[in-house]
LODOLO-170587 format. One record per residue (C-alpha): residue in three letters; chain; x, y, z. Coordinates in steps of 0.2 Angstrom, whole numbers. Example, Ala and Ser with C-alpha at 12.3 -4.5 7.8 and 13.67 -1.06 7.14 Angstrom:
REM LODOLO-170587
PT residuo cadena u v w
PT ALA A 62 -22 39
PT SER A 68 -5 36
END
This chain:
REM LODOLO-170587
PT residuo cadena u v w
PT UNK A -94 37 -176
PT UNK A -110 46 -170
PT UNK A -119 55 -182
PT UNK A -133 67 -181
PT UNK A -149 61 -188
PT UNK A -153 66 -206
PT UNK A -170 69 -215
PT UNK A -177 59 -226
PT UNK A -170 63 -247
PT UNK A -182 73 -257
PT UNK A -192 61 -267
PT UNK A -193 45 -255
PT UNK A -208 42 -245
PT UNK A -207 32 -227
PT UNK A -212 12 -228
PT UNK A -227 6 -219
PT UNK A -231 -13 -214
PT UNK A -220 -28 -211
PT UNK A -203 -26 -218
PT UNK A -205 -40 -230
PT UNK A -218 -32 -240
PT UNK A -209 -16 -241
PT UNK A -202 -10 -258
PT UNK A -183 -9 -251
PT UNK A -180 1 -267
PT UNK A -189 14 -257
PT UNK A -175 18 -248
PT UNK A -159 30 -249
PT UNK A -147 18 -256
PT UNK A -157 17 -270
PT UNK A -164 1 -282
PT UNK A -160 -14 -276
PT UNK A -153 -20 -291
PT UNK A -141 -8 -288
PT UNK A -135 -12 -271
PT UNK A -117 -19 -266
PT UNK A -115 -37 -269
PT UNK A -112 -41 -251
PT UNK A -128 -29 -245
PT UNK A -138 -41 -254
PT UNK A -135 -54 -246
PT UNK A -132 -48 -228
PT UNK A -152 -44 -233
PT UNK A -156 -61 -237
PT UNK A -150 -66 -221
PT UNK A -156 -53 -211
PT UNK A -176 -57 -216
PT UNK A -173 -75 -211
PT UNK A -164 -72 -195
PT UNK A -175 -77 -178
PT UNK A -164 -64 -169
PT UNK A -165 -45 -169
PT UNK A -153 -41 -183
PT UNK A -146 -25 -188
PT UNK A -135 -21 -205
PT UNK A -129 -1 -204
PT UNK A -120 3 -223
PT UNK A -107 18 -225
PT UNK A -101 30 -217
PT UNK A -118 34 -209
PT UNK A -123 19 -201
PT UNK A -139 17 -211
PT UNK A -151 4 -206
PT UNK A -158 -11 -213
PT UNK A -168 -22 -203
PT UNK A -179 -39 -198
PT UNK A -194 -39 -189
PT UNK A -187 -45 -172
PT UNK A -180 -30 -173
PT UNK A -193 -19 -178
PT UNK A -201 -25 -165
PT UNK A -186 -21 -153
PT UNK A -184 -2 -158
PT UNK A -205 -1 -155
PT UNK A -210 16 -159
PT UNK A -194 20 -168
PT UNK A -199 8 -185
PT UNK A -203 10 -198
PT UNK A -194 30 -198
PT UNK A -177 19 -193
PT UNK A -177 10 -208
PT UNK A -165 18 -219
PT UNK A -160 32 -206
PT UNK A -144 33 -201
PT UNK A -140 23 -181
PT UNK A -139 37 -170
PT UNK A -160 41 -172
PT UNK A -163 24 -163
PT UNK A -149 18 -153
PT UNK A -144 37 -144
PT UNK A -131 36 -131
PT UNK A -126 17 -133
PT UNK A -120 19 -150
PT UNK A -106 30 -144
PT UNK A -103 17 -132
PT UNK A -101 2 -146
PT UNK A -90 12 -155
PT UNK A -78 19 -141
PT UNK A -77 -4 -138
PT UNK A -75 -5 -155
PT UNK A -60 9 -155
PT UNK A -51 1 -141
PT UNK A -50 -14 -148
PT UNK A -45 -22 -164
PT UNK A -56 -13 -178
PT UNK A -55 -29 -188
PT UNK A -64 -39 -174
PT UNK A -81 -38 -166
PT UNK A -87 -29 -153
PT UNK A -95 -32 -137
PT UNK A -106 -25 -123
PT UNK A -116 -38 -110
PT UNK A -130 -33 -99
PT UNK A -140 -20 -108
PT UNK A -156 -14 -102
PT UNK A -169 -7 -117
PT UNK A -185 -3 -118
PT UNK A -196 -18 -127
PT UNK A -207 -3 -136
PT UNK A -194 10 -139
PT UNK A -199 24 -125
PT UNK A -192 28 -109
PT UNK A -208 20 -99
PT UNK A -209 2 -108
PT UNK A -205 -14 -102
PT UNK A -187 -19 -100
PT UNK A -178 -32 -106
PT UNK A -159 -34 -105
PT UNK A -149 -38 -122
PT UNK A -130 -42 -126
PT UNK A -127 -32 -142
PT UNK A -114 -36 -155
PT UNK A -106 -25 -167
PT UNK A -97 -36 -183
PT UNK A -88 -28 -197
PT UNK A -96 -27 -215
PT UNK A -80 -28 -227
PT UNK A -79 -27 -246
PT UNK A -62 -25 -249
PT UNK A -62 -13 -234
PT UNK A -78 -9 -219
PT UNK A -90 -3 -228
PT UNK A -105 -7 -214
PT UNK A -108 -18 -198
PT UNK A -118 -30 -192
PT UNK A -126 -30 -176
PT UNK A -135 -43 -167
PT UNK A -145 -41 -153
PT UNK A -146 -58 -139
PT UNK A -159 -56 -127
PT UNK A -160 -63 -113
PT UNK A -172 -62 -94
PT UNK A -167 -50 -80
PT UNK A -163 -66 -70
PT UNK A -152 -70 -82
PT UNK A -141 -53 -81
PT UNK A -142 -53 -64
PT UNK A -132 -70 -63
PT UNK A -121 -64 -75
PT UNK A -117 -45 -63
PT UNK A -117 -61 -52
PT UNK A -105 -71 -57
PT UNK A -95 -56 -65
PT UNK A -93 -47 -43
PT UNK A -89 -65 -38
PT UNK A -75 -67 -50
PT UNK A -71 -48 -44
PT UNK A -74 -51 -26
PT UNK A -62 -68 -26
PT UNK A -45 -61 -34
PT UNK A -48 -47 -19
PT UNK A -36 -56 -4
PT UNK A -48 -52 9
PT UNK A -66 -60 13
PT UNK A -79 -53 9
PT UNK A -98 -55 13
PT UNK A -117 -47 13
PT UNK A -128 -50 28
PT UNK A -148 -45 25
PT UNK A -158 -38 38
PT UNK A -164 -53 43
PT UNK A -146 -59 46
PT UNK A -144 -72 35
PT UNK A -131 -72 21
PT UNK A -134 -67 5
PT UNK A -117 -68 -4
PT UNK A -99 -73 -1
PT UNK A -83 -74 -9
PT UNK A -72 -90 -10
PT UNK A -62 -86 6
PT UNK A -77 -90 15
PT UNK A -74 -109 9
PT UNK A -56 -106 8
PT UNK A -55 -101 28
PT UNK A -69 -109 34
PT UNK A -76 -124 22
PT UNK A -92 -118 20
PT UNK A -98 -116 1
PT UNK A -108 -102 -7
PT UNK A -121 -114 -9
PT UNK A -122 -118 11
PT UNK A -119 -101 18
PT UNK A -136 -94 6
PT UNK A -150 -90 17
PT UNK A -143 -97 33
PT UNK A -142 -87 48
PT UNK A -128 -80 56
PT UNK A -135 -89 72
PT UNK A -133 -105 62
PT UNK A -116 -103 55
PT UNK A -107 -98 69
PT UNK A -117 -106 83
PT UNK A -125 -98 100
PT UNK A -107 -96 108
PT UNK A -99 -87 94
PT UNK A -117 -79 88
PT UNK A -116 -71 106
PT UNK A -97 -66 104
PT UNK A -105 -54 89
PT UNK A -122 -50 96
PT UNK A -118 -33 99
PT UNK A -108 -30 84
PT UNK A -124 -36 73
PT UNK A -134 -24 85
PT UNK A -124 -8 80
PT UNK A -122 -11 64
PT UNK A -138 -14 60
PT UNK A -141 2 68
PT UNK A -129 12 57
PT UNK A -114 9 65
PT UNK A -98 5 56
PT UNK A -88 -7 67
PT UNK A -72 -12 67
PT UNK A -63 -27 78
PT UNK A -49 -38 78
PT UNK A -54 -59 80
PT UNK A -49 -74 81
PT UNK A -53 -89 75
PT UNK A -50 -109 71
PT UNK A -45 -110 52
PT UNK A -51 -124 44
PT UNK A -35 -132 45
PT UNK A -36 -133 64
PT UNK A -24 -118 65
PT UNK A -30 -101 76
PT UNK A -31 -87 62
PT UNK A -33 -69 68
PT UNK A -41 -54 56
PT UNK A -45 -39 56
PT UNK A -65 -37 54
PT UNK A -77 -24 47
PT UNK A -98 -24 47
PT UNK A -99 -8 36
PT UNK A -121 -4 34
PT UNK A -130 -6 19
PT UNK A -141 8 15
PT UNK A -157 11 4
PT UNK A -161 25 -8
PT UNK A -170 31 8
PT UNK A -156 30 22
PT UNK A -163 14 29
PT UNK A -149 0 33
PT UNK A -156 -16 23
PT UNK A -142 -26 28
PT UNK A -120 -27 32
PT UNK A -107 -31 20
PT UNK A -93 -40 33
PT UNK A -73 -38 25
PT UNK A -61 -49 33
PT UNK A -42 -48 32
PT UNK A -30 -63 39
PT UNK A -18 -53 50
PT UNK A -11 -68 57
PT UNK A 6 -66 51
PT UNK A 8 -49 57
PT UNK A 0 -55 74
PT UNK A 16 -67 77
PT UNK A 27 -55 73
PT UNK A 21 -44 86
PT UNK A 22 -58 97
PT UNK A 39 -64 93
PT UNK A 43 -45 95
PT UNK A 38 -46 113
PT UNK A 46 -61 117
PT UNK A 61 -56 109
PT UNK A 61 -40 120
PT UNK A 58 -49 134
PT UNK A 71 -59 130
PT UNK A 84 -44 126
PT UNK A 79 -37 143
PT UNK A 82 -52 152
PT UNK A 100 -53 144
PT UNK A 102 -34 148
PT UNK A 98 -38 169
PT UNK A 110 -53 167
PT UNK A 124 -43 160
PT UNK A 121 -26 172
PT UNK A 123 -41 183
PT UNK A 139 -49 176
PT UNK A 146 -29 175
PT UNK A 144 -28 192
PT UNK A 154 -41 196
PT UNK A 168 -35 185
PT UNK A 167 -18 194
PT UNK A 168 -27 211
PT UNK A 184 -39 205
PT UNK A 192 -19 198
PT UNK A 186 -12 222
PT UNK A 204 -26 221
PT UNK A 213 -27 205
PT UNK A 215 -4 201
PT UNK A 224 5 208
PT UNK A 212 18 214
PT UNK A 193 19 217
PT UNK A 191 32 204
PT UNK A 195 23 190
PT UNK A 185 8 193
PT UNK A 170 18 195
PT UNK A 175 28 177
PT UNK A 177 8 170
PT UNK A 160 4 174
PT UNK A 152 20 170
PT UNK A 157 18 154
PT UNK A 154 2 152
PT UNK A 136 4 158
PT UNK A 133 22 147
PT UNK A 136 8 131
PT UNK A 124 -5 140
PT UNK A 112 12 140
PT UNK A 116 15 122
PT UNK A 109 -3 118
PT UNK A 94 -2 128
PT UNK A 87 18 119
PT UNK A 83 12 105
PT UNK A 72 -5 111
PT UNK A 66 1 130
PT UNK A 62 18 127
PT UNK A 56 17 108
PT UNK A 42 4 115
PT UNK A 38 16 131
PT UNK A 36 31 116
PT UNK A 27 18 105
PT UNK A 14 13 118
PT UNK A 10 31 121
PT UNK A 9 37 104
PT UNK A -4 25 100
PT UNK A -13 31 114
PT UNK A -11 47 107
PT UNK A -13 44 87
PT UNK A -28 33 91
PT UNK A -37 42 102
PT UNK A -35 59 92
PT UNK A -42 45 75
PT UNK A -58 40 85
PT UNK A -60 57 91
PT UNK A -60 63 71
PT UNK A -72 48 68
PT UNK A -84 50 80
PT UNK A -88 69 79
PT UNK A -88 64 57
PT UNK A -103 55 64
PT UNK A -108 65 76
PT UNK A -107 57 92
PT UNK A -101 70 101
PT UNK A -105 65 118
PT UNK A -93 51 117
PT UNK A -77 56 112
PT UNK A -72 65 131
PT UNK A -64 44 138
PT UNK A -54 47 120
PT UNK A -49 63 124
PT UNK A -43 60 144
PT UNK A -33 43 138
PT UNK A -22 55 126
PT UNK A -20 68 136
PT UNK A -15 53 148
PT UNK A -2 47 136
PT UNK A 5 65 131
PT UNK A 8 68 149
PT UNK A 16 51 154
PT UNK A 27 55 134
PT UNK A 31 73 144
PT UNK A 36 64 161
PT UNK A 46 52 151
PT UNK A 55 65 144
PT UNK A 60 73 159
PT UNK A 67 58 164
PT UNK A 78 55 150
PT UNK A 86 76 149
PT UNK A 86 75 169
PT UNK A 99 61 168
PT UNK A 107 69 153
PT UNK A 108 83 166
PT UNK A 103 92 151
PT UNK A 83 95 160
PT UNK A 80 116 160
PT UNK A 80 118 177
PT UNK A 70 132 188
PT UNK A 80 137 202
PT UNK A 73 148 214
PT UNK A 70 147 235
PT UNK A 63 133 239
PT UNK A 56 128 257
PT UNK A 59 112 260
PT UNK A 51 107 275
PT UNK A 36 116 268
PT UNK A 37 104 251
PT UNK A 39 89 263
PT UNK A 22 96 273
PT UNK A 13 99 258
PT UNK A 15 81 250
PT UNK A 14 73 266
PT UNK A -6 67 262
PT UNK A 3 63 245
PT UNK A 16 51 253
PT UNK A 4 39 264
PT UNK A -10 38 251
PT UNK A 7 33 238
PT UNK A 13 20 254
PT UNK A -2 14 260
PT UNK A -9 8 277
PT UNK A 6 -5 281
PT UNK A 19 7 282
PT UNK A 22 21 293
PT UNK A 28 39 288
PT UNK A 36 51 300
PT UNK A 45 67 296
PT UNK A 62 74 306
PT UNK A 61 91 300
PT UNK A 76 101 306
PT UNK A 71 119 313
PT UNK A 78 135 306
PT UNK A 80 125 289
PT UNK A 91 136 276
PT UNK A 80 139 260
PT UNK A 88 127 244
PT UNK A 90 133 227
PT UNK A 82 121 218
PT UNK A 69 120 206
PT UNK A 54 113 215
PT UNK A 45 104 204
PT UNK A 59 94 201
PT UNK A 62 91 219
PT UNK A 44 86 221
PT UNK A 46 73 207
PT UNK A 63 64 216
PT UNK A 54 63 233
PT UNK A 39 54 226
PT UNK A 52 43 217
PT UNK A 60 41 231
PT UNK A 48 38 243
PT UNK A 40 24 229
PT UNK A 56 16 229
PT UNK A 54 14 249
PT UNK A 38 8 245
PT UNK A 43 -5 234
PT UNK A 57 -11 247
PT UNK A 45 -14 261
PT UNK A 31 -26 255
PT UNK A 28 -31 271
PT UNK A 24 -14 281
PT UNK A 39 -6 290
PT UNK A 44 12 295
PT UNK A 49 27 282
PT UNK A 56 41 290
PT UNK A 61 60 280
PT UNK A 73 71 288
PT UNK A 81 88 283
PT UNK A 97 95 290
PT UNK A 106 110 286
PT UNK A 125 106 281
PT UNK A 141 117 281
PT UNK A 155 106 271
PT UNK A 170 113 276
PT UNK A 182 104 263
PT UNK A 183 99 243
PT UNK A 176 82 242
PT UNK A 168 79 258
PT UNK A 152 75 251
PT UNK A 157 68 233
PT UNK A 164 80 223
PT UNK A 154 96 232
PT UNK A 164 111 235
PT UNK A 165 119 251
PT UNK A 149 129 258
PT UNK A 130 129 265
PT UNK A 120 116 259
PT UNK A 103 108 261
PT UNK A 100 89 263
PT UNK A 84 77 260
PT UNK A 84 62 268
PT UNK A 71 47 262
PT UNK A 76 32 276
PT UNK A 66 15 276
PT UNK A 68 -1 285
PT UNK A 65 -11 270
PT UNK A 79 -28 265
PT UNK A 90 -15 261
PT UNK A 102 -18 246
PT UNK A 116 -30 240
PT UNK A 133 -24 235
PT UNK A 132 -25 218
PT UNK A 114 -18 218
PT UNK A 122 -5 223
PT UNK A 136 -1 213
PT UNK A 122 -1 200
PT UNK A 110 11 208
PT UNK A 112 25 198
PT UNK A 116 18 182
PT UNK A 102 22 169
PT UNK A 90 8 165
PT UNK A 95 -2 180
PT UNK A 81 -10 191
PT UNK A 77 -25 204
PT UNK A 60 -24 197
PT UNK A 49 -38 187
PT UNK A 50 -35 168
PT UNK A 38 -22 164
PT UNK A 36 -14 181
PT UNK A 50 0 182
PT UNK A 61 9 168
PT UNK A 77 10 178
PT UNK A 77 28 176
PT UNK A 70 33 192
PT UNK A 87 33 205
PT UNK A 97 40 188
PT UNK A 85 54 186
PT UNK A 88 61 204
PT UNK A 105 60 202
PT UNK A 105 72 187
PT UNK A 94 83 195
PT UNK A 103 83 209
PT UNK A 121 86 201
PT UNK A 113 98 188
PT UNK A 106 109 203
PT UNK A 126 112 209
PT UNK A 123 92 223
PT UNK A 123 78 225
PT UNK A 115 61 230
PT UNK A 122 47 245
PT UNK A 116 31 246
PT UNK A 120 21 262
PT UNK A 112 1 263
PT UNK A 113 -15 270
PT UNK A 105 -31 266
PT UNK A 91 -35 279
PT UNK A 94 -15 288
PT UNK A 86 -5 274
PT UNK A 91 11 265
PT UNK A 94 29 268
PT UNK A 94 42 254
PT UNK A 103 59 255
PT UNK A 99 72 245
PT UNK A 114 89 247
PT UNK A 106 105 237
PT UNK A 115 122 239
PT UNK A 109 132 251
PT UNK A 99 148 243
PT UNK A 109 164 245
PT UNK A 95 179 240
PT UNK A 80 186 248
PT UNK A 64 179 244
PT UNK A 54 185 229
PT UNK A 35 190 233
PT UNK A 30 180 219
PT UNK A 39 165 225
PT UNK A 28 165 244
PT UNK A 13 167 234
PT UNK A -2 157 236
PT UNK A -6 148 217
PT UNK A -21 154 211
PT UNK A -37 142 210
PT UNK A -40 147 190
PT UNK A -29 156 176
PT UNK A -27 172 181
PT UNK A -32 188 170
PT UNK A -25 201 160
PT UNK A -26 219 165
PT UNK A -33 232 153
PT UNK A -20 237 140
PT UNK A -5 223 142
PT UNK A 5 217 128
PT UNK A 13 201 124
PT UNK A 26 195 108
PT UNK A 27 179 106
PT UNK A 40 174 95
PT UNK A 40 154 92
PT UNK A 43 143 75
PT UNK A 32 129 77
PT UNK A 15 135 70
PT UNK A 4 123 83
PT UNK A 16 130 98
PT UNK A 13 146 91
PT UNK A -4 144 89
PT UNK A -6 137 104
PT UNK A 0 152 115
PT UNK A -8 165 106
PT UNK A -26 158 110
PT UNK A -20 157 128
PT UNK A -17 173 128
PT UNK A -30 179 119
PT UNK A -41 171 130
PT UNK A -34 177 146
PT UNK A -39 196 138
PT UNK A -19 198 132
PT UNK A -14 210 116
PT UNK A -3 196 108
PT UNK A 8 199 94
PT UNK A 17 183 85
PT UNK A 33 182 76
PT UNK A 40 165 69
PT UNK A 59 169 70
PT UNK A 70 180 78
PT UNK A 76 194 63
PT UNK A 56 196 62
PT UNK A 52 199 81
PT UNK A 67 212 80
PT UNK A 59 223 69
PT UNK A 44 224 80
PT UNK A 55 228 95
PT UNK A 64 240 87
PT UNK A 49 249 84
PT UNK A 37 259 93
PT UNK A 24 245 97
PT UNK A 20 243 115
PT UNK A 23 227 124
PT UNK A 26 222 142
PT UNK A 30 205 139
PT UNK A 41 195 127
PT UNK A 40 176 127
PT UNK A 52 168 116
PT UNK A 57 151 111
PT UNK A 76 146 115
PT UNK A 77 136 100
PT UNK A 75 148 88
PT UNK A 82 146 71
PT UNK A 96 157 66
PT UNK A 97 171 82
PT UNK A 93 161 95
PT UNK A 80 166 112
PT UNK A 93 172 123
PT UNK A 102 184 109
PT UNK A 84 189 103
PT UNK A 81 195 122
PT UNK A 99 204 123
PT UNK A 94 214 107
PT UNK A 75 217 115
PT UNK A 87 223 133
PT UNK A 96 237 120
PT UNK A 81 245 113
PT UNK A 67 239 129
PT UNK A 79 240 144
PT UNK A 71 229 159
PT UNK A 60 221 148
PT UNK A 52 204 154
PT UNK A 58 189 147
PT UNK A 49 172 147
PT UNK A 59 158 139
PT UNK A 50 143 131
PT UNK A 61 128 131
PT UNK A 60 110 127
PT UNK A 77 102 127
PT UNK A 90 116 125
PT UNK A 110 114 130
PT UNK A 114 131 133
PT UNK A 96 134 142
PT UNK A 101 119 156
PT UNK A 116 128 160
PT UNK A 117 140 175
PT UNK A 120 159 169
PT UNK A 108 157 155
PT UNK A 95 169 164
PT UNK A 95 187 169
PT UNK A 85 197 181
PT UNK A 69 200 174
PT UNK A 72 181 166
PT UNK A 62 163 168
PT UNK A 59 150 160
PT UNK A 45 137 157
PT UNK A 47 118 152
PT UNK A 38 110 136
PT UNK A 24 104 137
PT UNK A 19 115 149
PT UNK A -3 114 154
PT UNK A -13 130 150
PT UNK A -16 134 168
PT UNK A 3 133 170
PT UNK A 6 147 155
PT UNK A -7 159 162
PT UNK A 2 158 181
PT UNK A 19 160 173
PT UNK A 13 174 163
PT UNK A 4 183 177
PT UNK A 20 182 188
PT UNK A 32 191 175
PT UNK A 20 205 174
PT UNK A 14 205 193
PT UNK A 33 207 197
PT UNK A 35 223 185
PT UNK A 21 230 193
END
């Protein structure tokens, strides 16, 4: 109901004095013989009351008043007197009516804790008054009433007191304010609730006295920081006051002044405890579900050695336990490899959030140990990945001619650095060695594996020998289920306490290991095997309790001439583009996209992008230049290897560079051409750039 201030009638002149002694006929509604009934009387009141009073008649809100409140509105009397609300009250009469609106019309109003000036101007003394707005009615509201309680700053502050501690306590965390001088200053109930201590105790101690030197010097450094401007974050534990260990997750978030200086800590702490034992329980139940799993690979193991005598033929024992271990593998995904993928993601996720935080606040300098632990994490996620395709034999592999007595050379340093000083490496390289077709990273990765597992079989020092051998089978099955022809073999041979029978009729099966809980994946023996059998060979194991193990490794011999870019040397840093030289990349993830197009862009490369295969068709169909094409398999819709058969018809001899992170078709042999590779997701930027550099140098 707020009006605009109206002058004074014609004819009426302003009242002067005390309001007692003024002729209230004077005013706009008239002689007082001719007021309402009930204004009347309201007046008689209103000059007695000891309180600041305040009738407003009509529709207007005109005011009539006592001298506690003429000496309230200060500069405002006696030109109020009379005049309708709005000249005195300004902006907190629309804030008594908006009260009065929301609630029941019929009822009064209220608004607590507000601060006025004592003389009516802007630079008077304050004083803060609870104002009241009651209904006038005759017959229906013809007016209100409203009184004015005053009370001392002191008293409002208890009151915004009282009113955030009865906010603060229905809040199901704890909540605090430290000063500068470290001593507490407020606290809601949960203080008392989790640690005894009373509102009334905790004002003004220190944080030194409450919590005692020990766990003062637990926080020390906390305080330090955050008094500095930090904002901290830990999780703690400690006694509750029932004697149980409570754990929370605690935050000291600075308290700032007007100019920027940190007067002090609010501390918030939520009880975590009940997700802290679920964790727990998790963990033990893991452990306990892994140690079930070992002891029924182990009871499996028996069953395969009672079917040796109880089948008919070897073969169908060995399916019988395949499968039965390929279910035993299906049970542990979800659990084993889920944790793995948890553990790095965290690494990952948290390290990118602190990342995020710290250059928000500008601490540049210190986010680098952030970055290295998620890079860690992504390339142990990548690694696990690998793993897991390489025994589903569905891993891309990169076949090409390999040397391996060169690979074995090369990674001899490697190998005793991985063994240590107890155990002695020697290699029987056989001379005039036929090239493998393998892919040689791969091939790099199984001989580190194996020579770890060695390792891990000779605790106490011992001998570790790595022979090649050229091998011509001269019939089917000779080797497994190898067909005739030249092969390559890798021998890892240690004299380590060798394996049991049943050890050994589970050594390729995924997720099995003789290792303490938490100290091998199983996947290790499994993942060479599908390499191996995935590369067109195949893997023996020959062992004997107490006379160690001997590893074989058969890959087929390699057939064609060596390429120049296989013999060449890798460079030392990402090599270059040459002046002019195009490249389309056609990917459907934005960030991979995005991703490769800097590379490139980098490296001094003309990179056009397309996000699906109809699209990068147009632009090979057209009269664009390009050297290169770089092409997701996964494509949606027309798939990478269809994209580069169209690219062939139009662009004959084109170079193709196929992106793949898990793709069936792409594992198979046959997918590439000539003028074809492949690269393996996540692939390093130095890696790219090679790969890159190689297609083109080969056209040239």
């Amino acid at each position: 109901m707020a009006v605009n201030p109206e002058p004074w009638p014609a004819g009426t002149s302003q009242m002067s004095g005390r309001i007692r002694g003024h002729d209230w006929s004077a005013t706009p509604l008239g002689p007082i013989e001719n007021w309402p009934v009930p204004l009347r009387i309201l007046l008689d009141t209103l000059l007695d009351a000891p309180l600041p009073m305040c009738v407003l008649w009509g529709e207007t809100g005109l005011q009539l008043y006592n001298d506690a409140h003429a000496a309230l509105i200060g500069r405002y009397h006696p030109d109020a007197l009379g005049a309708p609300v709005a000249i005195t009250w300004g902006a907190i009469w629309p804030e008594l009516i908006e009260a009065r609106e929301t609630n029941d019309r019929s009822q009064a109003c209220l608004l607590r804790n507000h601060r006025l000036s004592e003389d009516g101007t802007a630079d008077g003394a304050a004083a803060w008054f609870d104002l009241a707005l009651s209904p006038i009615r005759d017959g229906q509201a013809v007016g209100g009433q409203l009184l004015c309680l005053r009370h001392s700053e002191e008293q409002a502050l208890r009151r915004s007191e009282a009113e955030i501690r009865m906010i603060t306590d229905a809040l199901p965390i704890l909540i605090g304010y430290i000063d500068r001088d470290q001593r507490f200053r407020f606290n809601n109930h949960y203080y008392k609730e989790w640690f005894g201590h009373s509102p009334e105790w905790l004002r003004g101690k220190t944080v030194r006295e409450v919590l005692g030197e020990e766990g003062y010097a637990l926080r020390q450094n906390h305080i330090e920081a955050v008094l500095a401007g930090q904002t901290i974050s830990f999780e703690t534990s400690s006694p509750h006051r029932d004697g149980q260990e409570r754990h929370s997750q605690v935050q000291y978030l600075p308290r700032r002044d007007a100019n920027g200086q940190v007067q002090g800590f609010f501390v918030l702490a939520q009880d975590v405890t009940e997700r802290w034992q679920a964790e727990q329980a998790l963990r033990e139940l893991n452990e306990t579900l892994e140690s079930r799993v070992q002891e029924r690979t182990e009871a499996l193991a028996e069953v395969y050695e009672r079917l040796v005598t109880e089948m008919a033929s070897r073969e169908q024992a060995q399916e019988a336990l395949r499968q039965a271990q390929k279910m035993e593998a299906v049970g542990q995904l979800t659990g084993g490899i889920a944790h793995d993928f948890n553990n790095m993601l965290t690494g990952i996720i948290g390290g990118l959030d602190l990342i995020q935080r710290y250059n928000q606040s500008g601490r540049h300098g210190e986010t680098q140990r952030f970055i290295d632990a998620a890079v860690n994490s992504a390339n142990r996620a990548a690694a696990l990945t690998h793993r897991l395709l390489a025994f589903a034999r569905r891993q891309p592999l990169n076949l090409k001619r390999v040397d391996l007595n060169a690979l074995v050379e090369s990674m001899r340093d490697l190998m005793v650095r991985t063994l240590g000083s107890h155990i002695l490496i020697d290699a029987m390289l056989a001379p005039d060695l036929w090239p493998a077709n393998s892919d040689e990273n791969q091939l790099e990765s199984a001989l580190l594996n194996l020579v770890i597992n060695a390792r891990d079989a000779m605790p106490d020092g011992g001998s570790l020998y790595i022979a090649t051998a050229n091998v011509h089978l001269q019939r089917p099955s000779e080797v497994g289920e190898l067909a005739p022809g030249r092969y390559v073999s890798l021998s890892v041979i240690d004299s380590g306490f060798g394996m049991t029978r049943k050890v050994l009729a589970a050594a390729f099966e995924p997720f099995f290991t003789t290792k303490p809980i938490g100290q091998g994946t199983g996947l290790g023996l499994s993942m060479i095997y599908g390499f191996a059998r995935q590369a067109g060979g195949h893997v023996q194991i020959r062992s004997e309790p107490g006379n160690g193990t001997e590893v074989t490794l058969y890959l087929p011999a390699y057939k064609g001439m060596a390429s120049p870019a296989a013999l060449s040397e890798p460079s030392k840093q990402a090599p270059q583009a040459l002046q002019g030289e195009t490249v389309l990349v056609v990917e459907d993830d934005p960030a991979v996209r995005l991703l490769v197009l800097d590379v490139l862009g980098m490296l001094g490369y003309r990179a056009l992008e397309a996000a699906e295969g109809d699209a990068a068709a147009k632009i090979l169909q057209s009269g664009e230049h390009i050297d290169l094409l770089i092409s997701d398999v996964g494509l949606p819709g027309m798939n990478g290897r269809q994209l580069a058969d169209i690219a062939r018809q139009h662009r004959p001899g084109l170079r193709v560079l196929f992106m793949t992170g898990y793709a069936e078709q792409a594992a198979s042999s046959g997918f590439l051409d000539t003028g074809m590779d492949m690269i393996s997701k996540p692939f390093s930027v130095d890696h790219l750039a090679t790969r890159v550099r190689d297609m083109l140098a080969s056209d040239s």
